[in-house]
SELUM-267321 format. One record per residue (C-alpha): residue in three letters; x, y, z. Coordinates in pm, whole numbers, plus 32768, in hexadecimal, padded with zeros to 4 digits. Last residue first. Layout:
# SELUM-267321
AlaXYZ ...
***
This chain:
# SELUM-267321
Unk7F107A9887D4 Unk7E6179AB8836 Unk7E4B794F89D8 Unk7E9F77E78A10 Unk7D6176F88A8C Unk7CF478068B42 Unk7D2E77578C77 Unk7BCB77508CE7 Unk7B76760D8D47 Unk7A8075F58C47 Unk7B8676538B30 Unk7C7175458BC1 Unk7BAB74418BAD Unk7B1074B08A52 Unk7C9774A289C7 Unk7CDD734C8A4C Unk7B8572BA89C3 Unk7BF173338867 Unk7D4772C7887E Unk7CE8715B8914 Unk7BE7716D87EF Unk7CF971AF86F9 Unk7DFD70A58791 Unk7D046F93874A Unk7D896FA485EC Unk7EE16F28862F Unk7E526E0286BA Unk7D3F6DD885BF Unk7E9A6D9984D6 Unk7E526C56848A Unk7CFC6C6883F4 Unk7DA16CF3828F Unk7C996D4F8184 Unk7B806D998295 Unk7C966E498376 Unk7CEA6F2A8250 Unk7B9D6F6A81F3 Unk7B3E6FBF835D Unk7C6970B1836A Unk7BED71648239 Unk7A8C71C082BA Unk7AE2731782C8 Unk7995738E8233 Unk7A3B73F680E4 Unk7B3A72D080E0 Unk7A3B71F580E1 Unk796F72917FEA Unk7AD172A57F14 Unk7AFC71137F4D Unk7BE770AB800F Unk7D5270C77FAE Unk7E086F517F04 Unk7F516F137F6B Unk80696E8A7E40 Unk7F926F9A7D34 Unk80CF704E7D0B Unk807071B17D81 Unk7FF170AC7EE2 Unk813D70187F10 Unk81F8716B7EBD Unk814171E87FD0 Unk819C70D580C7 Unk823571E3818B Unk82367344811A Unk834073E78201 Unk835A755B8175 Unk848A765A813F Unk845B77898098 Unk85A278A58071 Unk86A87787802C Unk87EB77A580D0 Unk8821765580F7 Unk893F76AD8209 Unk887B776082FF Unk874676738297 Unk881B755282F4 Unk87B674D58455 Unk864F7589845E Unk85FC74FB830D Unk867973628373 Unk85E0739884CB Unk848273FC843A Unk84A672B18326 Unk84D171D98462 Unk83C872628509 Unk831771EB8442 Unk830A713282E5 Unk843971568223 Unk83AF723380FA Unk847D737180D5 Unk83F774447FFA Unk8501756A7F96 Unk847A76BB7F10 Unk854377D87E8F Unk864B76D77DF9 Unk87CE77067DC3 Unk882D76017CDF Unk897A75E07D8B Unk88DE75FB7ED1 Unk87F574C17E99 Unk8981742D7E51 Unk8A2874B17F68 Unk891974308060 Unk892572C77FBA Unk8A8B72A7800A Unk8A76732D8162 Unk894C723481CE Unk8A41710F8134 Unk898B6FD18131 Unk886E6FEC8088 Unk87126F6A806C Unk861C7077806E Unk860470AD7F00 Unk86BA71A57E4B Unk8630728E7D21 Unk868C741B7C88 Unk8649751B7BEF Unk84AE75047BD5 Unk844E76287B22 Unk82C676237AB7 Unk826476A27991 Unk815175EE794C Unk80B8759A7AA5 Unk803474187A86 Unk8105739679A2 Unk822C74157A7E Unk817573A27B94 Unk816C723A7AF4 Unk82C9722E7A89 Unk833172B17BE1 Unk827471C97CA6 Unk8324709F7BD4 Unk8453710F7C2B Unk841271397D9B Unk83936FB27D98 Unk84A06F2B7CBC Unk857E6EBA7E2D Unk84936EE07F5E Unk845370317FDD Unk852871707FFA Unk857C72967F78 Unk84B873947E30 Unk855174A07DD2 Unk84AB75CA7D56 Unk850377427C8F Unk840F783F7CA8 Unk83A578A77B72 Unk827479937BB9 Unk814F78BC7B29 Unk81F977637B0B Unk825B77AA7CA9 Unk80DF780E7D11 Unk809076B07C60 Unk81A775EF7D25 Unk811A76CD7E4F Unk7FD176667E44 Unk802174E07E36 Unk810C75367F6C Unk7FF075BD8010 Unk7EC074B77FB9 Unk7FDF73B28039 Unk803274538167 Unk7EB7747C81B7 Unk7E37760581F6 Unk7CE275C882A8 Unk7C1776E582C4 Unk7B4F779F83F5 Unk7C5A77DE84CF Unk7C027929859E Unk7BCF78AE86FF Unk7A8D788787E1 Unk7B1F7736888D Unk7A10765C8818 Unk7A7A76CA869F Unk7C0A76B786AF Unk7BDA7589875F Unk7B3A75038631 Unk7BF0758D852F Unk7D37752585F3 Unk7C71739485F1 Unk7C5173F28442 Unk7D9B73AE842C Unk7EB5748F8366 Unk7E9A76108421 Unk7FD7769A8387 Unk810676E0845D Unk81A477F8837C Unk82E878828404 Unk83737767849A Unk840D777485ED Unk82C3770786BE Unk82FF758E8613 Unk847B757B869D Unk83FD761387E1 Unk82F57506882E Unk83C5740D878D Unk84C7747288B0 Unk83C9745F89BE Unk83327309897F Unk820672AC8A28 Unk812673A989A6 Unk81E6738E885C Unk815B72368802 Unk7FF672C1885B Unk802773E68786 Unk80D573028681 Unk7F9E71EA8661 Unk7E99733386BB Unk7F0C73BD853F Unk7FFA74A484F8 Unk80AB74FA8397 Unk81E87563839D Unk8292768182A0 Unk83FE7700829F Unk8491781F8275 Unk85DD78D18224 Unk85DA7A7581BE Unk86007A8C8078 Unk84F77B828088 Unk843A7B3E7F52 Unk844079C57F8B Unk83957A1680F4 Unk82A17B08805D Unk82447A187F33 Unk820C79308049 Unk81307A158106 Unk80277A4E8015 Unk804978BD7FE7 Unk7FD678AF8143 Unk7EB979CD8131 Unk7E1F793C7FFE Unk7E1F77E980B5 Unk7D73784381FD Unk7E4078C98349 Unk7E0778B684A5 Unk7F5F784184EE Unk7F9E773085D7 Unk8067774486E7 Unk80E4761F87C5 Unk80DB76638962 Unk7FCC756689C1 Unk7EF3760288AF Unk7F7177818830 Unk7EB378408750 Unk7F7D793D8643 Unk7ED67A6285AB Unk7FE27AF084A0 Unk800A7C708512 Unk81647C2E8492 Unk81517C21831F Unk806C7D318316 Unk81677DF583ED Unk82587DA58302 Unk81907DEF81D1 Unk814F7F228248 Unk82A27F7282A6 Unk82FC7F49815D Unk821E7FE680BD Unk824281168194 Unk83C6810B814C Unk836781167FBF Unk82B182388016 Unk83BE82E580C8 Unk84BC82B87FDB Unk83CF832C7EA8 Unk83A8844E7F84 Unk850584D67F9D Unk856084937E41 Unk8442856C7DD8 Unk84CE86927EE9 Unk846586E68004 Unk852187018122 Unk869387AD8082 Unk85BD885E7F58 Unk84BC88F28054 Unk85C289908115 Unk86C68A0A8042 Unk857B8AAA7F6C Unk84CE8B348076 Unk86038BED80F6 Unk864C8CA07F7C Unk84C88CDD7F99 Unk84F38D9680E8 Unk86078E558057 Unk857E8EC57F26 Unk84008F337FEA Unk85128FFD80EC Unk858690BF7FB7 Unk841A90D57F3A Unk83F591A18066 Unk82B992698014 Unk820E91847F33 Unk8263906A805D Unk81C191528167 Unk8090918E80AA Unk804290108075 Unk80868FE981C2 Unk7F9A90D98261 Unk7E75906E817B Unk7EBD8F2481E7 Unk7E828F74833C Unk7D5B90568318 Unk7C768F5B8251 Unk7CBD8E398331 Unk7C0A8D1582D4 Unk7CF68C21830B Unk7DF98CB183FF Unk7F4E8D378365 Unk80A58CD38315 Unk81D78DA8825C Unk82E38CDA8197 Unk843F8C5981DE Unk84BA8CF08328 Unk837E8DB783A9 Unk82A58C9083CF Unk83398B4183A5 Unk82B78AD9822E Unk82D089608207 Unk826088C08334 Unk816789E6835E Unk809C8998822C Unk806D881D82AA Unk7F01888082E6 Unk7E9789F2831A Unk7F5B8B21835F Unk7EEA8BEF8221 Unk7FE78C2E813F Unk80CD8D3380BB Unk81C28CA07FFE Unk83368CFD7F7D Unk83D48CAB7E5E Unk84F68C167DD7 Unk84858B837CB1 Unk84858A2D7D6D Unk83E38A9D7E7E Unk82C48B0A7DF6 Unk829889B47D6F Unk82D989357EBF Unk81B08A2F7F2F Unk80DD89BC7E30 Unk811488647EB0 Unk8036887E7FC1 Unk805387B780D5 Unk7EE9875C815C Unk7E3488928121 Unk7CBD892381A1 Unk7C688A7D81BD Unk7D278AC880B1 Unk7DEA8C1F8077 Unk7F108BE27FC0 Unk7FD58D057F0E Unk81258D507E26 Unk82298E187E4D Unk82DD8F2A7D6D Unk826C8E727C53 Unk82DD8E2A7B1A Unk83708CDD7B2E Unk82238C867BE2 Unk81678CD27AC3 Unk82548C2D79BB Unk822C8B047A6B Unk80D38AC87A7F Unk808389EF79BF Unk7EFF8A50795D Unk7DA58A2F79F2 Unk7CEB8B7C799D Unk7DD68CBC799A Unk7D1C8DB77A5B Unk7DB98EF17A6F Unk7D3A8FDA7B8B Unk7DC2914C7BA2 Unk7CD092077A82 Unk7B9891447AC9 Unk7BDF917F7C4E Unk7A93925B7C67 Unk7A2091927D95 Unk792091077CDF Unk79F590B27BE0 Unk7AB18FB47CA0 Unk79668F597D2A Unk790B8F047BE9 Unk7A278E3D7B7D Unk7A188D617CD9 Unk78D78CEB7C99 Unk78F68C987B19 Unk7A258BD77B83 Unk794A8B1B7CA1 Unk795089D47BFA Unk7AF089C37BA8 Unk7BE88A867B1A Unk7D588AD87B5B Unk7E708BD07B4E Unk7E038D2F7BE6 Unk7EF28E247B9F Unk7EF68F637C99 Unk7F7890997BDE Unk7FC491A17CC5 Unk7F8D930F7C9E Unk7F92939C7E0B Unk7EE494B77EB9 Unk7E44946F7FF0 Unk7CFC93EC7F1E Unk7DD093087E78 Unk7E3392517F8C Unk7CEF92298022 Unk7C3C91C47EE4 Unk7D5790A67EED Unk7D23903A8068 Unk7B9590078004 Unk7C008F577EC9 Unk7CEE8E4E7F52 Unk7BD88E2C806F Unk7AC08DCA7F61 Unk7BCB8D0B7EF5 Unk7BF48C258013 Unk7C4F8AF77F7D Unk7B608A0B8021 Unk7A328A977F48 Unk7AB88A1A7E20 Unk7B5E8AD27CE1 Unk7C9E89E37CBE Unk7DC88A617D5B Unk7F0E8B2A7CE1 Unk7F148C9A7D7A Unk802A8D827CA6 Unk807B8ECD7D39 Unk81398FDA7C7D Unk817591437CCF Unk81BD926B7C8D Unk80E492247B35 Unk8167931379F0 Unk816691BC78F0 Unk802F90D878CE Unk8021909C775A Unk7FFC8F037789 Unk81468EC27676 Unk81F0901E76F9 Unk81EE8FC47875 Unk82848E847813 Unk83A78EF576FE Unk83FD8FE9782A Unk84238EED793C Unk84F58E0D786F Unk84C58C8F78BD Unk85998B7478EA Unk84D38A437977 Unk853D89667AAD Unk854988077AC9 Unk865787E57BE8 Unk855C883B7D0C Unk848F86F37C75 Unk835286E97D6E Unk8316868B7ED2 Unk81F6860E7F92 Unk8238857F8106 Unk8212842C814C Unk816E840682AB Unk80F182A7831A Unk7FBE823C83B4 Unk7F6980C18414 Unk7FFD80D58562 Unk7F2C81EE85C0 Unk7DC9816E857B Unk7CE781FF84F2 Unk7BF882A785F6 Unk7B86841D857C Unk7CB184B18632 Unk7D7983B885E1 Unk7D4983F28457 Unk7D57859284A3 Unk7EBB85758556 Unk7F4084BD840A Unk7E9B85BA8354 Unk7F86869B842F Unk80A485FD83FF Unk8076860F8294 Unk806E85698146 Unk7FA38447820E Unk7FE182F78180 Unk7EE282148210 Unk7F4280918237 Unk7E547F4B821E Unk7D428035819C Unk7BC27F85820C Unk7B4780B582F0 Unk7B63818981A0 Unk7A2980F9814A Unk793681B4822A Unk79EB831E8228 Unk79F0832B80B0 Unk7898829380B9 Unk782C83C48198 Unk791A84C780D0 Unk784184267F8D Unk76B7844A7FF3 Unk76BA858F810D Unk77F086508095 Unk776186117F2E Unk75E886617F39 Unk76748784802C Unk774E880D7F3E Unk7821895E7FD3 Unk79378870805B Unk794A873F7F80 Unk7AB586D07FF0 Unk7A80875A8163 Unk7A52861281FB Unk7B5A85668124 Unk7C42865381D9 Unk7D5B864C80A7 Unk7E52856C7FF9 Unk7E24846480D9 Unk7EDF832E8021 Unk7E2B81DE801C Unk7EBA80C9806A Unk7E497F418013 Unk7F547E25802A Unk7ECD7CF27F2B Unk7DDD7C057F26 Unk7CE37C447DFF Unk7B607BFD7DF5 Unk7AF97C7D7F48 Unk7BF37D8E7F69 Unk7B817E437DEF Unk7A267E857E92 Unk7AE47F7B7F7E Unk7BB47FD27E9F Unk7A8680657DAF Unk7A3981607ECC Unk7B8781B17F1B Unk7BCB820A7DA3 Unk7A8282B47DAF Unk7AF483687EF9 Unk7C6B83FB7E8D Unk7D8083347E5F Unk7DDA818E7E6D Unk7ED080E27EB0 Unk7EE37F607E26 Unk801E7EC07EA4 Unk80807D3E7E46 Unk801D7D667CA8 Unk80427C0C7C1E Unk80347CFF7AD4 Unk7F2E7C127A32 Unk7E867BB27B4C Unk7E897D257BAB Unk7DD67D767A78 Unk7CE27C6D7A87 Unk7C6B7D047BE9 Unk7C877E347B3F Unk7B847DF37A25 Unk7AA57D4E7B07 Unk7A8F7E887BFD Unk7A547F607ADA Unk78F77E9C7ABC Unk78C47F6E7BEF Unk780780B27B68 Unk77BF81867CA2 Unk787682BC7C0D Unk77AD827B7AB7 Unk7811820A797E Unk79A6818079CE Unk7A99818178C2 Unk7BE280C778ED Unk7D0381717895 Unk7E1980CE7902 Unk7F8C81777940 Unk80E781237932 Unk81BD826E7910 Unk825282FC77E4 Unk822E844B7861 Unk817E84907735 Unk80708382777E Unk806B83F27921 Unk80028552787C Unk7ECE84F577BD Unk7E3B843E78F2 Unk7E81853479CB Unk7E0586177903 Unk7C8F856578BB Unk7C2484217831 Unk7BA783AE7952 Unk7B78823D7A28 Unk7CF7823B7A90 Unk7DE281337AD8 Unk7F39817B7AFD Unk804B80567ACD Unk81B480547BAC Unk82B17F277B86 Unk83E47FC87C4F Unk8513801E7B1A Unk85B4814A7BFC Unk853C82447AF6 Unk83F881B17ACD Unk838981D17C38 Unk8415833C7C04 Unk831F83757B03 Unk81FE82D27BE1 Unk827383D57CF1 Unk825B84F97C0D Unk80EA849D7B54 Unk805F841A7CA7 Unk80D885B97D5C Unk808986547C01 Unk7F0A85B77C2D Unk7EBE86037DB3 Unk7F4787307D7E Unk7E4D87AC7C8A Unk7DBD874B7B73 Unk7CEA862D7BD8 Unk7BD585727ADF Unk7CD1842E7AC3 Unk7BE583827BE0 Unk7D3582F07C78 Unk7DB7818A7C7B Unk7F39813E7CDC Unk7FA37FEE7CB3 Unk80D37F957D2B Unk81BC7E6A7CE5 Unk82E07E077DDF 
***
C-alpha cells in the first residue's frame, strides 16, 4: 500500500500535528507514505526534521493547476495506490488530480468545511462553495468524528463511503518540565491560577467569549493568568479587546508556539470554538494530565464526559463558562482528579497507535468496497464487467496484492451464447473475478440495452498490459500452453518488449502429466500464469488446479502467444478501433463465417428479448 497525503502546508493547527503524527507512524511500521504540500511553511519545516518523506512543490496562486502535472508524475513515480487529500485546496487540486491518475481518492474532514472561512464572505462564498462542489468526487471520507460523520449525511454524502478515524497523538512522548524554572523564564509568578487556551486567532474559536468569561472572573476577585497560545488574522482583534476589558495585566499572549510547557503549567486549560471536529488540544491536555473546559460542540463530548473528566458548556455561553472556570480555580483538587480521568481515558481510545490502525482499516475497506461495487451486466445469465483497461489492470495489481486466487475470462457473444445452453460453463465463466468485455457484439448489446460498457478490454490487449504492468512492479510470469517453441518464443519477444520483465517459467500445452506440470509452475511460484488452451478448455484447466497452483492471477489467453509471435496476424489498429476485427478475421480466413454468424444471432437475441420486455438481465 502507498499513500499520498497532499495538504496546502499553510496549517498550524491540528489539522497539521494530526498528518505530521500519523505519517510518522506510517514510517514506523515501514508503509510507503509521501506528503505533498504547495508551502514552505511549519509543516513543511517540521515533516524534514521528523525525517519524514515530503515534496515541496510550489504552487503561485490557489487556482494554479500546473501542480496537478507535477503529481500526476509523482504518483507514476511512487505507483502511489491511495492519494488522500486535506483541507479545500488539496481537495480542490484532487479533484483535477482524478482525471489524470487512477488511484483511491479520500479526503480526511478535519473540520465543517462550511465554516472554514467563517467571518470572510469573499472566501465562505468562492472557496467553501468549491470545497463543497468537488468533494462530491472522494471515493472514501474520513471523518475525525462521529459527528462530522453525522454532518456528511446530513448534507447528502453518502453513508457507506464515510468512515470515522479518530485523532490521537503520542501519550508516551512527554516533556519534563519544572514549574518554577517556567514561571521564572516568562516572569509571570504570584497568579492563583493558570489557564492555557491553544487555537489559532479565528472567529470560530470563541475568544471574544474566552474574554467576556475572563473580565467576569476577575471582576469577582481573582488573579488568574489566562495564556493564550496561538495567532492567526484576528490577533490584532482579540488583543484589543483583551485590553479593552482592562485584562492587560491577566492575559498573556504567546503567539504560535509549542505548547507544552503551557499546558504543563496549568491548572486546566480552555476550548471555546464554535465549531470543532475532534480536537487534539484536548488529547494534548490530556497527556499532561489536565483537565479541559470546552464548549460542547463536535466530537468534544466523545472525549470529555461532562463532570467525570472535564467540564462542558454551550457554544456561546458567556455565563456557563464563566461558572466553570471559577469552579475549577476553586477546587483545583477536583481540576487534579478530572485530569488524572482524562488522561486514562484519552490515552486507552486515542492514542497515535490507535489511529494509524484505524486508517489503515479505512483503506482497506475502501478498497474493498471499491473492489466490490464492480458494475457487472448479465446476458442469458453470463456477467460481464463494465470495466475499461485502466480499471482492469487497477484490479490486477489488487488481486496480486491480496494473494487472494483469481482468474481472468474474457467474454464475447461466441461464450455467452455457448453458455446459454450450457449451465455448467455458465457457472464456470460467472466464477472468475474479472470477466472482461472481449468482443465488440457485448459492446453492442451493452449499448442498445442502456448499460455502462463503453470499451473493449481484448484478452490479448490485457495480457499484453499486464506483461508491461509486471516489468514495472516485478511481478513474476509464466507463460503455459500452445504448440511446442511457440510459448518460448512469446517470452523472448515480451521480454524484449517490457525490459524487465520476469518470466519464471515455460511449458507448452502438450503434456502428459497435469500433476507434474502443476508442481513445477509452483516451483517457480508466479503472480501471473497465462494459460493459452483455447476455451473452455483453458477455463477448466484454471478452475481445476488453481487451489493447488496457488498463483494469485490466473488468465486463459488463447492463441495469444500465436499473435505475440507474429504466427496470426491482428487487424489493423483502425480496425481494431471501430471493432471491425471480426470482419478482418473472416476476410483472412472465410471458413469460420460459421462461427461468426453467432454475433448477429447474439445481437438479434438480445433486441428480442429487450422488446419483449424481459429486461434482458437486470445489471448490477
Amino acid at each position: 500500500m502507498r499513500v499520498l497525503h497532499i495538504i496546502s502546508g499553510g496549517e498550524k493547527g491540528g489539522s497539521k500535528v494530526h498528518l505530521l503524527t500519523l505519517s510518522l507512524e506510517f514510517k514506523r511500521r515501514g508503509i510507503d507514505s509521501t506528503i505533498v504540500c504547495f508551502l514552505e511553511g511549519d509543516l513543511y519545516r517540521e515533516a524534514k526534521e521528523l525525517g519524514l518523506d515530503i515534496v515541496l512543490i510550489k504552487q503561485n496562486k490557489r487556482f494554479d493547476l500546473s501542480v496537478v502535472d507535477k503529481i500526476c508524475e509523482l504518483c507514476k513515480e511512487k505507483k502511489i495506490d491511495i492519494i488522500n487529500c486535506h483541507g479545500g485546496r488539496a481537495n480542490f487540486i484532487g479533484y483535477f488530480l482524478k482525471k489524470r491518475y487512477s488511484a483511491l481518492y479520500v479526503t480526511t474532514i478535519h473540520s465543517d468545511y462550511l465554516q472554514d472561512y467563517r467571518g470572510n464572505k469573499y472566501k465562505t462564498l468562492v472557496y467553501s462553495n468549491i470545497n463543497r462542489y468537488v468533494l462530491k468526487m472522494f471515493d472514501g471520507y474520513i471523518a475525525v468524528s462521529n459527528s462530522f460523520k453525522d454532518m456528511l449525511i446530513d448534507r447528502g454524502f453518502e453513508r457507506e463511503k464515510i468512515y470515522v478515524v479518530y485523532n490521537g497523538i503520542d501519550f508516551d512522548k512527554k516533556l519534563d518540565f519544572d514549574k518554577n524554572e517556567i514561571l521564572n523564564k516568562y516572569g509571570i509568578h504570584g497568579y492563583d491560577a493558570y489557564i492555557t487556551m491553544i487555537a489559532r486567532m479565528h472567529p470560530i474559536k470563541g475568544h471574544s467569549i474566552l474574554l467576556e468569561a475572563a473580565k467576569k472572573v476577575v471582576d469577582r476577585g481573582f488573579n488568574p493568568l489566562f495564556i493564550l497560545v496561538g495567532d492567526g488574522p484576528i490577533m490584532d482583534e482579540v488583543k484589543n479587546k483583551a485590553y479593552e476589558l482592562g485584562l492587560r495585566n491577566n492575559i498573556l499572549f504567546t503567539g504560535f508556539k509549542k505548547p507544552d510547557e503551557y499546558i504543563y503549567i496549568s491548572d486546566f486549560t480552555l476550548l471555546t470554538s464554535y465549531s470543532e471536529s475532534f480536537p487534539l488540544v484536548v488529547l494534548e491536555s490530556a497527556k499532561y494530565n489536565k483537565t479541559v473546559v470546552a464548549s460542547n460542540v463536535g466530537g468534544v463530548k466523545e472525549i470529555i464526559i461532562d463532570r467525570e473528566n472535564g467540564l462542558l458548556f454551550e457554544p456561546g455561553d458567556v455565563d456557563g463558562l464563566f461558572h466553570d472556570i471559577i469552579y475549577l480555580i476553586e477546587n483545583k483538587d477536583i481540576a487534579y482528579i478530572l485530569g488524572q480521568r482524562l488522561y486514562k481515558h484519552a490515552s486507552s481510545k486515542f492514542s497515535i497507535k490507535n489511529m494509524a490502525e484505524q486508517y489503515l482499516s479505512a483503506y482497506e475497506e475502501f478498497l474493498n468496497k471499491e473492489r466490490d461495487l464492480m458494475y457487472i451486466e448479465r446476458y442469458f445469465g453470463v456477467e460481464v464487467c463494465a470495466i475499461d483497461m485502466e480499471e482492469a489492470l487497477k484490479e490486477v495489481d489488487e488481486i496480486i496484492k491480496d494473494k487472494k486466487l483469481s482468474f481472468v475470462v474474457a467474454i464475447n457473444p461466441e461464450k455467452i451464447m455457448k453458455a446459454k445452453e450450457d449451465e455448467d460453463l455458465r457457472s464456470l465463466l460467472n466464477s472468475a473475478r474479472l470477466k472482461i468485455p472481449d468482443g465488440v457484439g457485448v459492446l453492442i448489446a451493452s449499448r442498445l440495452k442502456g448499460g455502462k460498457i463503453r470499451k473493449r478490454v481484448t484478452g490479448i490487449d490485457l495480457m499484453q498490459n499486464i506483461c508491461k504492468r509486471a516489468a514495472e512492479k516485478g511481478y513474476r510470469v509464466f507463460l503455459l500452453g500452445a504448440k511446442p517453441g511457440v510459448a518460448e518464443k512469446a517470452a523472448e519477444i515480451l521480454k524484449e518488449r517490457y525490459k524487465g520483465l520476469d518470466i519464471v517459467g515455460v511449458r507448452d500445452g502438450y503434456f502428459e502429466s497435469e500433476d507434474e506440470v502443476i508442481e513445477y509452475i509452483k516451483s517457480k511460484t508466479p503472480d501471473v500464469l497465462f494459460v493459452a488452451m483455447g476455451s473452455p478448455k483453458q477455463e477448466l484447466f484454471i478452475k481445476r488446479n488453481m487451489e493447488r497452483l496457488g498463483v494469485p492471477l490466473l488468465m486463459g489467453v488463447g492463441g495469444s502467444y500465436d499473435v505475440i509471435c507474429g504466427n496470426i496476424k491482428r487487424a489493423p489498429k483502425w480496425m481494431q478501433s471501430l471493432g471491425l476485427e471480426w470482419m478482418y478475421r473472416l476476410i483472412k480466413e472465410p471458413w469460420r463465417y460459421k462461427r461468426m454468424m453467432v454475433l448477429p444471432k447474439f445481437l438479434f437475441e438480445v433486441i428480442l428479448k429487450e422488446k419483449k420486455g424481459e429486461g434482458n438481465d437486470k445489471a448490477e
